[in-house]
N, C-alpha and C positions, 0 to 999 in steps of 0.2 A: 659894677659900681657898688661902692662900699653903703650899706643902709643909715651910716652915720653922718653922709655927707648931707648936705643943702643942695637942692638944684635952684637954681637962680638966687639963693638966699631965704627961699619962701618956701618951700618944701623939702620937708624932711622923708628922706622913706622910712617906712616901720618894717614892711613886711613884703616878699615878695609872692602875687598869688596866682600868677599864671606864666606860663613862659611860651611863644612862640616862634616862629623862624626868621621874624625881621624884628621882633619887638618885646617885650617887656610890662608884667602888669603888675604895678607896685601899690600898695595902701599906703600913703603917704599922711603926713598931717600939717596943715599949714598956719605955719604961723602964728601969726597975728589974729586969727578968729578959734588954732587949735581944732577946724574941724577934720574928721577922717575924708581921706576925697582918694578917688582912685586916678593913676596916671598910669596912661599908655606911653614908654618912653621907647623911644628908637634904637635898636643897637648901632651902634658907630662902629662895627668891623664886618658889615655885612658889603657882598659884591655891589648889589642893585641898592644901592644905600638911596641913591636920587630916586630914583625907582618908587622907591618903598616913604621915603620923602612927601613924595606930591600924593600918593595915595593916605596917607596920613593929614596932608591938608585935605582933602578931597573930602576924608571922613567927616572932620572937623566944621565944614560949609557944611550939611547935610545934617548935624546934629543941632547946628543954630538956625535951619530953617524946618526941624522937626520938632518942637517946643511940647512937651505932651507927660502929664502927668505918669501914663504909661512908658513913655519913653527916658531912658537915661540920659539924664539933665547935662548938655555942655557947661563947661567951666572955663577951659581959656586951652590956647596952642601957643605955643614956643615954639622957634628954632634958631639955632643960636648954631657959634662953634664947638661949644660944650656939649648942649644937647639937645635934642627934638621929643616932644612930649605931647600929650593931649590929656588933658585935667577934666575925670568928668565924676558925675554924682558916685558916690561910694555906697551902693545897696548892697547889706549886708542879708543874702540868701543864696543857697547853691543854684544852679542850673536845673531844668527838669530833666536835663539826661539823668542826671545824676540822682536824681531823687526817685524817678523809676527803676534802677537799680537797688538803692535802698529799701525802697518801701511804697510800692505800685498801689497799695489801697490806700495811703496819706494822699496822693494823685486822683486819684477816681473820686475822692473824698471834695475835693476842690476842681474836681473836671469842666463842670461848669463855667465859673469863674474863672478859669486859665481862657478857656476858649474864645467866651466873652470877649476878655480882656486883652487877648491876641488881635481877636478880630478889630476891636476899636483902636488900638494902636494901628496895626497896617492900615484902617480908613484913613488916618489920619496921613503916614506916609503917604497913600498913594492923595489926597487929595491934595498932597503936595506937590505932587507930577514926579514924584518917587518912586521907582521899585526896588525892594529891598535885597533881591537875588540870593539870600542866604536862609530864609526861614526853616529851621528845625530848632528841637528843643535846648541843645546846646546853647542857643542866645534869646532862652526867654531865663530871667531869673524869677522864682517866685518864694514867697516868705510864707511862714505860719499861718500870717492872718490873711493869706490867697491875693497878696499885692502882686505886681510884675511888672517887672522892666520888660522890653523888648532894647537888645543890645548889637553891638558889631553892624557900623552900616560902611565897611569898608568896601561893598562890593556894589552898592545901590550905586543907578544908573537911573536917567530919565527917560519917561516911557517917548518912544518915539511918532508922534500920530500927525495925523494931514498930508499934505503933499511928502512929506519927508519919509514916510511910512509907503506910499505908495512910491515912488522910485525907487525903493529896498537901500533907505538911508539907514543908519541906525544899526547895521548887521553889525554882529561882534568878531572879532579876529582871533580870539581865543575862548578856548569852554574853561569859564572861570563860577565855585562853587563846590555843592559837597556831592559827588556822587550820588550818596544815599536819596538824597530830597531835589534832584538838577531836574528841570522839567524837561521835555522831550523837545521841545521849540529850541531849549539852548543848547543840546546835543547835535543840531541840527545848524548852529549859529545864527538863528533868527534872533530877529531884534526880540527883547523882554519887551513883555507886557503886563498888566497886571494882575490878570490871570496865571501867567507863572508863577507869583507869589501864590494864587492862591492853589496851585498844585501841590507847591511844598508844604503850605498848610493842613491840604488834605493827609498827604504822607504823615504829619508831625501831628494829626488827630488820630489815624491809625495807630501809631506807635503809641501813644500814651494810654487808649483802650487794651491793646492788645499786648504792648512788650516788644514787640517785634515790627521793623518794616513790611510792607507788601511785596518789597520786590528785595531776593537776597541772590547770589550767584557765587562761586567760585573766584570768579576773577575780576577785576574794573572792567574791561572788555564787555564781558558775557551780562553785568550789569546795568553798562550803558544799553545792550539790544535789547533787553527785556523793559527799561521805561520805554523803547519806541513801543514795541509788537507785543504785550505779555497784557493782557485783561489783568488787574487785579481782584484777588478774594477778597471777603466779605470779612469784615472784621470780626461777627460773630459767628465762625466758623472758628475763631481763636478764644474768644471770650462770649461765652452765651447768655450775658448777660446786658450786651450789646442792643439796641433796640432795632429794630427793620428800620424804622425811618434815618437813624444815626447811618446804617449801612448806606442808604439810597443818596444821602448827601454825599457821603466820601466818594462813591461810586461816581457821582458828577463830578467832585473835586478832580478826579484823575482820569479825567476824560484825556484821550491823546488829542486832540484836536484844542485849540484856546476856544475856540467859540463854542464848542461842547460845554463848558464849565459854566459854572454862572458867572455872571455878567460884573460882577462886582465884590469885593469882600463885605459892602454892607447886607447884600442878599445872603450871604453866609451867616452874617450876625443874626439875621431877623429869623432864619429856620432854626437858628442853633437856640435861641430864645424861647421859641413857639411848642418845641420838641422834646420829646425826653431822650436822653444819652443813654439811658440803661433801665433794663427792665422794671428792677428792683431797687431802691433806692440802695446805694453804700455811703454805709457807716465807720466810720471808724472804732475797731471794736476796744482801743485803749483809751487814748483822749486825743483829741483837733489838737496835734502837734507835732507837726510832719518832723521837725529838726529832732524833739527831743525822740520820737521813735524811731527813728534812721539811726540811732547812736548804735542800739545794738547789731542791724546790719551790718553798720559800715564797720563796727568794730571785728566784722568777721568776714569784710571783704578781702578774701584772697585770690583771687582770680588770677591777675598777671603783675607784671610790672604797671603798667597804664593806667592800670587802675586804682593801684597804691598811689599812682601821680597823683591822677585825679582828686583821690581822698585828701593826699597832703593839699592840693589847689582848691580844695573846696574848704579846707581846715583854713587856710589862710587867708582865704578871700572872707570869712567870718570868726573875726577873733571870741564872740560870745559862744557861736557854734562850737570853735577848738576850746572855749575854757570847760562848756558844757558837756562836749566830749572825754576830756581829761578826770574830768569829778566823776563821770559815770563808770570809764574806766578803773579810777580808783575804788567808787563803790561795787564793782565786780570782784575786784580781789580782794577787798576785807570780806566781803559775803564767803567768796569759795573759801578764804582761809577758816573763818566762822564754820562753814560748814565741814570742815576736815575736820575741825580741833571735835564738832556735835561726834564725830563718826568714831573718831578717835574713843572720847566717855562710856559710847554706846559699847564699843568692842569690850572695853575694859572693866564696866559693870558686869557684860555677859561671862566674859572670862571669869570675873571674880566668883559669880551664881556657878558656875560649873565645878570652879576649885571646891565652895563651900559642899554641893551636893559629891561631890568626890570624896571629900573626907568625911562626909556623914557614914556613908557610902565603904569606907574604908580603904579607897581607894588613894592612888597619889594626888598631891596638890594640884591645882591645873590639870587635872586628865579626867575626863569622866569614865565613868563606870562602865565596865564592858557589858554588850549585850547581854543575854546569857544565852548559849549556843546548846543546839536542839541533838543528842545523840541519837544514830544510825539504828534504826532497828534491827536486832538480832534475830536469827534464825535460830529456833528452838531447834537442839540436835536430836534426831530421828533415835528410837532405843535399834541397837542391833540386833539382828535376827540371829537366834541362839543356833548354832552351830553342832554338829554331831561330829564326832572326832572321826576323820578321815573322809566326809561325806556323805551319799547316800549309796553310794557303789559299794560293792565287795572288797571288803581290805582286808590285805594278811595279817593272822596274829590272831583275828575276831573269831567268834562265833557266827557263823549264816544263821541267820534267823528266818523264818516265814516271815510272810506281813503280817501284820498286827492291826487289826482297828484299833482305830483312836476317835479321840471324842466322843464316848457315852459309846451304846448297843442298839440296836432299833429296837423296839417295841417290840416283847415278843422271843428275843433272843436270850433274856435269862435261864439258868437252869434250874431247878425245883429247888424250892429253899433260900433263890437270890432276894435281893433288895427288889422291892415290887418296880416297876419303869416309872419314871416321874420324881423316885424319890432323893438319888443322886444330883448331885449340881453339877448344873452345865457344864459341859469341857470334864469334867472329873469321872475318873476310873470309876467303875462302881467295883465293893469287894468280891471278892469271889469271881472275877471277870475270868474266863477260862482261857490258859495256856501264863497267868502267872503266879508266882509262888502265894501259897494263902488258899488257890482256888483249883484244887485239882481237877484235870477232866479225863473224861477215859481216854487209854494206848496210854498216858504220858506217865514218865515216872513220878516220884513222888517229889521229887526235890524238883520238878514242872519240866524237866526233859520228856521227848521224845523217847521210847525204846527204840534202843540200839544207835543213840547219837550223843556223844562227848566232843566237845569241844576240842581242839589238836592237842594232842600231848595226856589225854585223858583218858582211860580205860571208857567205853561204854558201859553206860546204867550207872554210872557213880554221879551222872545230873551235873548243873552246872555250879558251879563256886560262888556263894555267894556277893562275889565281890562281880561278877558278870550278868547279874540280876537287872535286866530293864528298866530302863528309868522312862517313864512319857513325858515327853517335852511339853509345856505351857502349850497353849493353845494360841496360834499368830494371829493375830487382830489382823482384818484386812481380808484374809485369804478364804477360798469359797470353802462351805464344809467339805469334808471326804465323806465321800460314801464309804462303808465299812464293807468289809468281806466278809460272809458266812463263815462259820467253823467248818463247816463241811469240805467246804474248797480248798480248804488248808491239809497241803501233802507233808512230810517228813521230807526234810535235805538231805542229801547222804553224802556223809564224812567226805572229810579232803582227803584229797591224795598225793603221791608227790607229785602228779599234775595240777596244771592250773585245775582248779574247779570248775565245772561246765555248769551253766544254768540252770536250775531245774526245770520239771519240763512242766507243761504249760497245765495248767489247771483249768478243771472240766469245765465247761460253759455254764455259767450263771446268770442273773436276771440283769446284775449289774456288772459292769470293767471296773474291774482295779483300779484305785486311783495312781494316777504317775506321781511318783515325788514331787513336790516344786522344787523351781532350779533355784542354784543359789542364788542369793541377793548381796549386789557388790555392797563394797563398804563405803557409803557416802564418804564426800569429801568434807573438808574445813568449811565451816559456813563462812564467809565472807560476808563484810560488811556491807548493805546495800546504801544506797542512795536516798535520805530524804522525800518523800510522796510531792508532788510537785504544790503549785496551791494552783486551786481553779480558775483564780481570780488571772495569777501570769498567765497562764496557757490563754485566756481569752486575750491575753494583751499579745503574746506574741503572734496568735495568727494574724492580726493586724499591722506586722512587722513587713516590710518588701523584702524578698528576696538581695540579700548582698550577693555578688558575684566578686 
């Protein structure tokens, strides 16, 4: 049906804010006074249309013999060939399902006064000889300022008692109700009583504490056996904030037996009055205004489809709600824009401080200045060890020489008229050292040979050429001294022949051995660049590193 039409002439629909399987929940405004009123209108293409008909009037008697500031005010029933309706007060607040969703401490903020104000509505039904058969949060609405409807008495039936109760009058033919909150008597198809309601009230005190029902299962089956046989937990096993006595009530509320429970929903009202609901008192930590702080929840409920329903049927069923909702959302994205454009200035000032320090810098525009990078320490190269031409072994072409001390003389071994010991410098020749030129000693000729030994190719006694004249090598840093040879120990070599030259032969036994040549020393390689010293500081970070595999 079109929202432009009239029904009867007298109502116009604005907005539609609920939708169900036989009916229709429209915001209307009517006429002649222009107030907002809400209408339950029928659909006219449904099977069970008579069906669904007389339970629509059924509701309609039940709401004009429930008259209760708490309860949502009758206005009038139609049925006509056009259409079938039911006009009643237009309370503009969402559901409490919906608002523990949004925002479970606006709820606990006002827990008191819902419960309250639950319990004095149902007094009033049942003192009507009413039971409501539907109680959960779904059909309590509550506003800002902690008002409440109690709504939907499509399903309330009269309590059956007396004689009519004892011959098992009154039994129902079908299990009608919300799974979730269906008491165990009507699983069972016993007559309601009014203790049923208050089971479901127990259940719909649990959920608003805790978020959650007491009893949840897999499937509708496995759900129906757990309200017969399944104890329920303790509310503050969910929420510890819950008080012992609040648990010890609901625990009675959801007694499986009716006459376990208490006896009345006004015995509920008197404990729930007397008692505290929670430990600690809650606050609301922004401000006492469940609507405007639900805006940013609900603005971020994404759960499923249902619940996007929900939010559009909650938007609709209060037009201040969706205007309030609309400005918040606008005020969200002028702020995020605001705050891009801030992030945006920030980037752009920092960039501009980097350009200017870069070109102080000498650097390009926009780039800053490179680190300045730490070079590899070099291996100072090793001096080489000076070399004797062909080695230390016997080469053809040379002169065989005896050994020779080197490094100074010991104490003692000068001969008459030398440099006294002490007075030569370390490592250095002293003059007159015997067996080289300068320093004649006896047998030897005068040009510092041996008699009767020339060099190859040389007459003997003609000495050696001054160009074959012994040079002492520097003295090698590192290596242990030599012990020097006596003069004594020192034989004459005899001339080459055209055979190999055979060693000389072994010289007399002295106080000290010969020293052995040392062997050569290879020629170090390229020094390579090494690596950076680590800093002390990583090494301690990385042994706190796990092992990667």
């Amino acid at each position: 049906m079109s929202d432009e039409e009239l029904i009867d002439g007298i109502y116009k629909l604005v907005m539609c804010v609920a939708t169900g399987g036989s009916s229709q929940v429209w915001e209307c405004v009517e006429q002649a006074s222009t107030r907002h009123l809400a209408m339950k209108l029928l659909k006219q293409d449904v099977p069970d249309f008579k069906a669904n008909k007389a339970n629509m009037k059924h509701e309609a008697d039940v709401l004009k013999s429930v008259e209760h500031p708490l309860i949502v005010k009758f206005e009038r029933y139609s049925s006509s060939r056009d259409a079938t309706y039911l006009v009643m007060e237009y309370f503009r607040a969402p559901n409490v399902k919906l608002q523990l969703k949004a925002d479970m401490r606006s709820v606990h903020v006002r827990a008191r006064t819902l419960f309250e104000g639950t319990c004095q509505a149902l007094s009033l039904v049942h003192a009507k000889g009413w039971v409501h058969r539907d109680v959960k949060p779904d059909n309590v609405l509550m506003n800002k300022a902690g008002e409440i409807r109690l709504v939907d008495f499509s399903l309330a039936t009269k309590e059956v008692k007396g004689f009519s109760k004892m011959i098992g009058g009154g039994k129902i033919k079908t299990i009608q109700g919300t799974r979730t909150y269906i008491a165990p008597e009507t699983i069972r198809k016993q007559a309601p009583t009014f203790q049923t309601d208050i089971y479901s009230l127990g259940i719909m005190f649990f959920e608003v504490l805790t978020g959650r029902t007491p009893f949840q299962a897999p499937t509708p089956e496995e759900l129906l056996r757990r309200h017969l046989r399944d104890e329920p937990a303790n509310a503050s096993e969910f929420n510890k904030n819950v008080s012992p006595e609040m648990d010890r009530l609901i625990f009675r509320m959801l007694k499986k037996k009716p006459g376990d429970r208490p006896a009345s929903v006004d015995e509920v009202l008197a404990e729930v009055k007397r008692m505290r609901i929670f430990n600690e008192d809650v606050t609301d930590v922004v401000k006492n205004d469940d609507d405007a702080k639900s805006m940013d929840e609900l603005t971020d409920l994404r759960l499923d489809s249902r619940a996007d329903a929900k939010l559009s049927l909650m938007l609709n069923a209060n037009p201040e709600l969706a205007r309030q909702f609309a400005e918040d959302k606008l005020a969200k994205s002028v702020a995020k824009k605001a705050n891009a454009a801030k992030v945006t200035a920030a980037a752009k000032v920092t960039t501009d401080r980097e350009a200017a320090k870069a070109a102080t810098k000498g650097g390009k525009p926009g780039q800053a200045a490179p680190p300045p990078q730490m070079m590899p320490p070099q291996m100072m190269p090793q001096p080489m060890m000076p070399m004797m031409p062909g080695g230390y072994g016997p080469q053809p072409g040379y002169p065989q020489y005896p050994p020779q001390p080197q490094f100074g003389m010991p104490p003692g071994a000068y001969p008459p008229g030398a440099m006294p010991p002490g007075m030569a410098p370390p490592g250095m020749m002293p003059p007159g050292m015997p067996g080289y030129p300068g320093a004649p000693q006896p047998g030897f000729a005068p040009q510092g040979m041996p008699p009767g030994f020339a060099p190859s190719g040389m007459p003997p006694g003609t000495g050696m050429p001054p160009a074959f004249a012994p040079q002492m090598a520097p003295p090698m840093p590192g290596l242990p001294p030599v012990q020097p040879v006596p003069p004594q120990a020192v034989r004459p070599v005899a001339p080459p022949t055209a055979q190999p030259p055979a060693r000389p032969a072994a010289p007399a036994p002295v106080s000290a051995a010969p020293p052995k040549p040392p062997a050569p020393q290879p020629r170090p390689a390229a020094a390579k660049p090494q690596p950076a010293p680590a800093n002390p500081e990583e090494l301690d970070y990385m042994t706190e590193l796990p092992d990667i595999l």
